[in-house]
N, C-alpha and C positions, 0 to 999 in steps of 0.2 A: 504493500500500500504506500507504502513512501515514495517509495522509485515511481510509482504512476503520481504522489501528488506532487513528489520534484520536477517528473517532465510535464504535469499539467501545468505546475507556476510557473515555468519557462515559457510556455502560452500565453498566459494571462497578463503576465505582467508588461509585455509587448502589445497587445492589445487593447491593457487599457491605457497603457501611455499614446498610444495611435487614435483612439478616444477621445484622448482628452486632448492630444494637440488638435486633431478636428475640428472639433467642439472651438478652443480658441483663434483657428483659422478662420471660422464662419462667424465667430461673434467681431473679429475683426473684419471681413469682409462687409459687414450691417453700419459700419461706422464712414459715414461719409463729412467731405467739407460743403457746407452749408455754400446757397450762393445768395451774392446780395445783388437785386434790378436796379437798376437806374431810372425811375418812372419817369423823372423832367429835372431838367436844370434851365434856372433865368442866371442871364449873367455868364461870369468867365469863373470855371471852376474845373480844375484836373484832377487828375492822379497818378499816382506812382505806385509801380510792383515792385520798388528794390531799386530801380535803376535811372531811368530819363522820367519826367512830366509829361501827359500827354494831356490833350486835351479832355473833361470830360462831356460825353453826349449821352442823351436819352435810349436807353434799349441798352446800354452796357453793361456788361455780369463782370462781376466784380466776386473775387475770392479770398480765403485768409490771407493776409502779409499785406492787402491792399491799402494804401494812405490815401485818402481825400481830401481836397484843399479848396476851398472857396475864397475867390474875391471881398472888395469891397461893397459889390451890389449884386452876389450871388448868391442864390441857395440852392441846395440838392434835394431832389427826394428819390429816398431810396425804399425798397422792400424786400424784405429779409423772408424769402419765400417758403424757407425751409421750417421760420416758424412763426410764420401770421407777424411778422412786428413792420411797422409802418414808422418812419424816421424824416424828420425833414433836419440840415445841417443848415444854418445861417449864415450872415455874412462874415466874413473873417474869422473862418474857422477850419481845423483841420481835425478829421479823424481817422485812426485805423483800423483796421480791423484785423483783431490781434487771435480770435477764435472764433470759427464758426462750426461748432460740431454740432452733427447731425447721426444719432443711432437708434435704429429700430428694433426696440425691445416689443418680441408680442404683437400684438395691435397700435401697439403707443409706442411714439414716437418723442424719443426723448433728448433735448437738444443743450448745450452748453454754448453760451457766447458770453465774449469779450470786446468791449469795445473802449477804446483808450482816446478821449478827448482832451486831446494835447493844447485847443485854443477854440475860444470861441461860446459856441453853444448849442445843443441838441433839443428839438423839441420829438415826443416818441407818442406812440399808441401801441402798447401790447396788448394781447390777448393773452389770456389765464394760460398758462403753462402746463402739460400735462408733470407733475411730480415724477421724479427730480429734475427737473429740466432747472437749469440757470441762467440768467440775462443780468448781464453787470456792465456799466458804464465806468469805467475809472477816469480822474482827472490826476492832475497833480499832487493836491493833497487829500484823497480819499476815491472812495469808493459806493456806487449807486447800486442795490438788488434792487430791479424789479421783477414786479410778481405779475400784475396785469393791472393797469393802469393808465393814464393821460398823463405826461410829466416834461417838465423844462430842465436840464440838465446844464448847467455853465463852468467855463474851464477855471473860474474863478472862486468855484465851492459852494458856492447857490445854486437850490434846488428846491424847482416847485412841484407842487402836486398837484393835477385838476381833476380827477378821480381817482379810488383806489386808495393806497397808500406805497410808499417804496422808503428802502432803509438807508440810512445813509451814514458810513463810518467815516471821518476825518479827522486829518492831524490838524489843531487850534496852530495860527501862528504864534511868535513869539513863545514856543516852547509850552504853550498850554495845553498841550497834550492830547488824547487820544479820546473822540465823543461818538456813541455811538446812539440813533437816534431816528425815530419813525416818523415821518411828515406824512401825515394823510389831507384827504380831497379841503382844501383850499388851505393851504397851509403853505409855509415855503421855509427851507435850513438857513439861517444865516451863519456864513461861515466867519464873521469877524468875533461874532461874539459865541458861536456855538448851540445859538438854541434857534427853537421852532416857536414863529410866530404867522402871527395870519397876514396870508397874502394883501398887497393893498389892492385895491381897485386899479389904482393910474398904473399901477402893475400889469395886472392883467389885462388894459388897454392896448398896451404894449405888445403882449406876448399873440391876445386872442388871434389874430387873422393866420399866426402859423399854427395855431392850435388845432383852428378850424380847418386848414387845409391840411392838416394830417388827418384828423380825424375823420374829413372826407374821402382821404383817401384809404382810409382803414375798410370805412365800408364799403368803397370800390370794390376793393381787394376782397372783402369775402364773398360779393356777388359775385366772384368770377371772372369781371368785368379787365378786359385787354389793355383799356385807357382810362386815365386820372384826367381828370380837369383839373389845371393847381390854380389858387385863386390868385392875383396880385396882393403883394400887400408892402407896407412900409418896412424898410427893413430895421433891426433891432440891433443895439449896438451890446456886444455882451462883457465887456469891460467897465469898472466900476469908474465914476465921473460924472458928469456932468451938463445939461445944454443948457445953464443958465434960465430954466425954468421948471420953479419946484409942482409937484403930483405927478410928471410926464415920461418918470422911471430912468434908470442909464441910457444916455446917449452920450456921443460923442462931442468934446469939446467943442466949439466953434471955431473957426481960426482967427487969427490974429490972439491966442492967448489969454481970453477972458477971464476975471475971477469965477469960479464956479460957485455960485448958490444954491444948488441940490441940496436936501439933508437925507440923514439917511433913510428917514421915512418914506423913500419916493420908490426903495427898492421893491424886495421880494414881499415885505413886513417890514415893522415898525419897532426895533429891537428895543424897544424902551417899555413897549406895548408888552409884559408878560403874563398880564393877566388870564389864567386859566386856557395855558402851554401846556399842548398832549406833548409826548415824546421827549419830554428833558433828556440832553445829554448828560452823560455822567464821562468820567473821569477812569 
């Protein structure tokens, strides 16, 4: 009996190592790179794979390692087809796209991305993620999960919400350390002071027309529909400053070097305003 179950374990044990590499062959072949559409761009905006700038146009598929870079007076919209998310990029802004995974467990399809906002500022529209899927914007000093949501994303650490809620970790300047923190539907993070206050109005003035034309084009995209209508809209400057008139949110200086009069109240929230703050950062 030994002799027959030493030369039956010489069988087996080769078989199930051929098994299991199998098995890991085909769960790696279910892993794909996610691709991102170029629904429309207004304005002068490229990108780069690694190497030269090209220019960017409408219908371009776009994949991990990709950088995108916008003008003065351009915006992108892209769709992330792999997992329902609808993105519009602003003007003087760049982003990469640093992970687009795409793997199909089962029925469900479960996707991981990364997206790194090096300048500027993102407005998004995701749909609910099937668990564990991840969707992360990182900037500078921190990092954005969204879950399913309406959200304005800035390379400057503000972060609004317009439905939904999304999580937001950042490093405080001036060595103030490490806050992590939930901003839900009208709420926005200030990142100078580290906490959640409620959006202003002259705020979402601002922001609404890309809002609106992402979330038009969200529902484009689950009708099926081949073509986005993108609406015009004023562009939005996503650097902190000033246009010499306060409620009307950041814009850019005027020239000739003006004092600026903005106060901070004109941003995302009113960081003075803490009265009955969901989402305290902590330390």
């Amino acid at each position: 009996m030994s002799h027959v179950a030493a030369r039956t374990g010489r069988f087996i044990v080769p078989l199930v190592a051929a098994l299991v590499a199998a098995s890991f062959s085909t769960a790696q072949a279910d892993v794909q790179t996610g691709q991102v559409l170029i629904k429309a761009v207004q304005g002068d905006a490229s990108y780069s794979m690694g190497d030269t700038w090209r220019p960017l146009k409408p219908t371009t598929t776009l994949t991990r390692g990709a950088v995108i870079k916008t003008s003065a007076d351009a915006t992108v919209d892209l769709v992330l087809q792999y997992n329902g998310t609808v993105l519009r990029l602003t003007p003087n802004s760049t982003l990469s796209l640093d992970n687009l995974k795409e793997e199909t467990a089962g029925e469900e399809v479960i996707t991981e991305t990364s997206l790194n906002l090096l300048a500027g500022s993102l407005v998004g529209s995701q749909r609910k993620l099937a668990a564990p899927s991840i969707f992360k914007v990182k900037m500078p000093g921190g990092t954005v999960t969204i879950k399913g949501t309406e959200y304005l994303v800035r390379a400057d650490g503000a972060v609004s919400c317009i439905s939904g809620s999304v999580q937001v970790v950042y490093n405080l300047p001036n060595n103030g350390g490490a806050v992590t923190v939930t901003v839900p539907a009208g709420y926005s993070f200030d990142p100078t002071t580290g906490q959640v206050v409620p959006t202003t109005s002259a705020y979402l003035q601002n922001i609404i027309a890309d809002i609106d034309t992402v979330r038009q084009n969200a529902e484009v995209f689950k009708a099926g529909a081949s073509t986005v209508v993108v609406r015009p809209e004023p562009a939005m400057s996503p650097v902190r400053g000033g246009n010499n008139g306060v409620g009307n949110g950041f814009d850019p200086q005027p020239p000739g070097n003006p004092p600026i009069n903005d106060g901070p109240g004109t941003g995302p929230g009113n960081p003075g305003n803490q009265g009955g703050t969901p989402g305290k950062g902590h330390k």
